[in-house]
N, C-alpha and C positions, 0 to 999 in steps of 0.2 A: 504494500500500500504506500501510495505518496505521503511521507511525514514532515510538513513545514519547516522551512528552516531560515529565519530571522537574519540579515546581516545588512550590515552599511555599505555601499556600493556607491563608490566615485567612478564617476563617468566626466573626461576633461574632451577626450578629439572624437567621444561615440555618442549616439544617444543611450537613454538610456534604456529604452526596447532592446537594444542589441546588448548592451549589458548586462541583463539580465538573463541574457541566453547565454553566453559566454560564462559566467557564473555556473549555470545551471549544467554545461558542458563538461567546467572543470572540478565538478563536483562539489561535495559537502563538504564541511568542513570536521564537521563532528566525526568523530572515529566511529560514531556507534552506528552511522549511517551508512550506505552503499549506492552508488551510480550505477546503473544501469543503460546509461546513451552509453552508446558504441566510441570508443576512441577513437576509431576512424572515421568519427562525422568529422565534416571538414565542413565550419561554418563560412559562406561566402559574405553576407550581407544580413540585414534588418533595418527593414522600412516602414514607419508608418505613414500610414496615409489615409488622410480623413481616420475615420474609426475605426482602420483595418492597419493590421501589422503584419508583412509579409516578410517571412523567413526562408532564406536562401540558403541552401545548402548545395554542397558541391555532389555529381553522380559520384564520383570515385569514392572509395569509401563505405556505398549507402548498403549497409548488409547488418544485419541481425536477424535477431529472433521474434517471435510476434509480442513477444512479452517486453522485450528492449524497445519496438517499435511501438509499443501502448503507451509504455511509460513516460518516452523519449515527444510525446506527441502527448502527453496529458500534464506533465511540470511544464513544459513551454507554455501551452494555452491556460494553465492555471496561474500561471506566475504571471502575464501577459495581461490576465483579467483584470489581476487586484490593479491596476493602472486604470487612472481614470480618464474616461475618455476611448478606451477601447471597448469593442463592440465585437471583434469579430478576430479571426488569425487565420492567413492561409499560408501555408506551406508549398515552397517551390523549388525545382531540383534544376541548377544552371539555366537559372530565372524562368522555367519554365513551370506550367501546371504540371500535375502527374496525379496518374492514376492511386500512388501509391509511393510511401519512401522506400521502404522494403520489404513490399511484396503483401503485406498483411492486412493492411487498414487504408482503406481510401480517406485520401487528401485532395481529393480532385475540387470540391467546396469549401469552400472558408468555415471554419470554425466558428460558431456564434455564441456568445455568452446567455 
């Protein structure tokens, strides 16, 4: 299960959409805790626009399990939410829509809170 996890987060040349994803990539900090995104995502970008935040992620890399790819797609759009002003997250692989990140869960629609 996703278990919250509380930190301050300086954002100087990113926003901070994209910092919070990069966060969430490089894990928790708590030892008692465990990541599950794949270490070979390779984050390209993070945009918002109007009340949608699109997350770019590179093809190379995009492989896991269905349980890495739930998780990996459910901290993003959780953490993404508690921002105000967001409304929605869609997910995109070398700026593109996609069926899917890795095979398991469509991402082909935006996320909506």
């Amino acid at each position: 299960k996703l278990i919250p996890e509380m930190r301050v987060i300086l954002h100087k040349d990113i926003s901070v959409e994209e910092s919070i994803v990069r966060e969430l990539i490089n894990g928790p900090i708590s030892s008692n805790l465990v990541n599950v995104i794949p270490e070979s995502l390779e984050l390209l970008s993070v945009e918002a626009i109007d009340e949608t935040v699109y997350v770019n992620f590179s093809g190379e890399g995009m492989y896991g399990s269905s349980m890495q790819e739930y998780f990996t797609i459910e901290q993003i759009v959780a953490s993404l939410f508690e921002l105000d002003g967001i409304k929605s997250v869609q997910f995109l692989v070398n700026g593109e829509k996609v069926e899917s990140l890795m095979g398991h869960i469509g991402v082909l629609e935006p996320f909506k809170k």
